[in-house]
Structure formats: C-alpha cells, structure tokens
N, C-alpha and C positions, 0 to 999 in steps of 0.2 A: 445571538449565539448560534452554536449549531444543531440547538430545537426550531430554533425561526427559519434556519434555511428548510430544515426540514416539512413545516408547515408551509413555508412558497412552494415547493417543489410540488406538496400538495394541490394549493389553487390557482396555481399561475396559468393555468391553460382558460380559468374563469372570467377572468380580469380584460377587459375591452383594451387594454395597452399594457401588454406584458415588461415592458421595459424596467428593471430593478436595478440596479449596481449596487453590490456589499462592496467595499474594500478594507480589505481587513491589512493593516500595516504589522507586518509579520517579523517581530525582533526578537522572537524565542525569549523574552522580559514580560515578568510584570509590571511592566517602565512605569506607569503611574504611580507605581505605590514604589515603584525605587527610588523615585526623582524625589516624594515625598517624603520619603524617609531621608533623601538628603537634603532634600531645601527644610523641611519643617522640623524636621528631627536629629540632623548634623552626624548622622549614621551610614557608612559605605553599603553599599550594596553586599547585600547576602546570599549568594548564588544558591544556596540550597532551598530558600525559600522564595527566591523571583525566576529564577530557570523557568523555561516551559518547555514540554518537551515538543521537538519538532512537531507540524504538521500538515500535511498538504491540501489546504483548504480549497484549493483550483480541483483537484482531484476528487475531494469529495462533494466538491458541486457538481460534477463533471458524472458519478456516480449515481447523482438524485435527477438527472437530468436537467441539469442548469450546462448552463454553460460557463467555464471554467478556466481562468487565465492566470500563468504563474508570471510574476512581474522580477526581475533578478538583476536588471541592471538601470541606473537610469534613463538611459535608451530605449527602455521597452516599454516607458511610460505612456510615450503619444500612442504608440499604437495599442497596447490595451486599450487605452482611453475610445480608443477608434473604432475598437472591434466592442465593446460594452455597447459606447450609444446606439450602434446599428446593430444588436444583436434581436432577436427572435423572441428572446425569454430572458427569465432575470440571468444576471451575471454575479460571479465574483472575480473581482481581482486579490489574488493573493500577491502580496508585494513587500517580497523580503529587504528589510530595512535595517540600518543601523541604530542598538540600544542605547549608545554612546551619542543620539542627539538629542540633546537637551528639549525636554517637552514641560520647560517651566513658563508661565504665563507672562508677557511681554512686560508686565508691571511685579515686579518682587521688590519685598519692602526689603529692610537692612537687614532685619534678624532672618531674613530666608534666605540672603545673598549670606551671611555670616554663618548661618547652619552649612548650607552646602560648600562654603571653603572648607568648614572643618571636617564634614563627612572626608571632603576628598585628601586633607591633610592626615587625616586618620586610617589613609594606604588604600584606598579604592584601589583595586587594579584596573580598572580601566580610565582612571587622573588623566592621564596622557590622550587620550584620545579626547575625551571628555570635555578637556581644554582647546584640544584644537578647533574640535565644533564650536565650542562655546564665541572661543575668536573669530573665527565664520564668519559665526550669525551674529557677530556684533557689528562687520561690517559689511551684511548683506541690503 
C-alpha cells in the first residue's frame, strides 16, 4: 500500500539494483470484493461502499521521489512498461482501468456463474458493460 511505498522511497538508494515496479490498476472499485459479492454472493454492486475515491498514485511516488507514471489509455502501456524497466529507482505505474472487467478466476463452478447472473439480473448498473467484457473475454 501506500506505507510500503513510503518505506522504498525510504531505502532504495541502499539496495545494489534499485529497480521496483508497483502497478497499481487504478478502477476507483473495491473490484475484488464487488466481483465477490457478485459471483459468491448474487448481490449488484454497492457504490457507497465499493467507490474509492480518486488518486494519483504516479504523483505521489513522484512526491517521495520514486518515479512516477500515469498510464490512461492502452497505448501508453509499452511505454511505461519501457520507461519502468530502464528506470534509475523504483517506479509506479498508475493505470486507470475499467471496473466493468470481470476479474473472476478462469474456473467458476455453477453456483458462482448463477450468483453473478443474478447479482446482474437484480439491476447492477453497470449489466451492460459488464456483459460486453464478459463476451470479450470469452472470445479472447
């Protein structure tokens, strides 16, 4: 979290190969425990308790002296990725990502595939998108 960066930023200049990468996949969601609460628990997403409020995690590495890369489109992936490896000190990439991609594990039994239709039958606002990922990555 962002005590750990705080402690690199501490002793990274000690370390014989500074090199770190964070990437923190930035979806303003508590996505694991939403996807959970829809796969395991057949419950829509509750925006008042999975929101997170924005934050500039590039900026505040960039503040502790790390160096610090905001990631915003997928385009701008190789080259963070480019500018991480060959950097000086640890990095983070902050890489604003969509909450709407399904992060449920490549094997879901029935009753987790049956909770999460119902979560979404039960008026998820974001069903629509939810599904179109879902299609994607069913045939990526």
């Amino acid at each position: 979290g962002l005590n750990g960066l705080i402690t690199i930023a501490k002793y990274w200049r000690e370390w014989k190969d500074p090199r770190l990468i964070v990437a923190v996949l930035n979806n303003g969601d508590l996505n694991q425990v939403t996807w959970e609460l829809r796969a395991m628990g057949g419950f829509p997403r509750i925006e008042a308790t999975q929101d997170v409020p924005d934050f500039d995690y590039a900026d505040f590495a960039e503040k502790l002296g790390l160096r610090g890369i905001r990631v915003r489109t997928p385009e701008d992936i190789e080259g963070a990725w480019r500018t991480a490896l060959s950097s000086d000190r640890p990095c983070v990439i902050d890489a604003k990502v969509d909450p709407n991609v399904p992060t449920l594990p490549p094997h879901v039994t029935y009753d987790e595939a049956r909770k999460f239709l119902s979560s979404i039958l039960k008026g998820d606002k974001d069903a629509a998108s939810i599904a179109w990922h879902s299609f994607k990555r069913s045939f990526a």
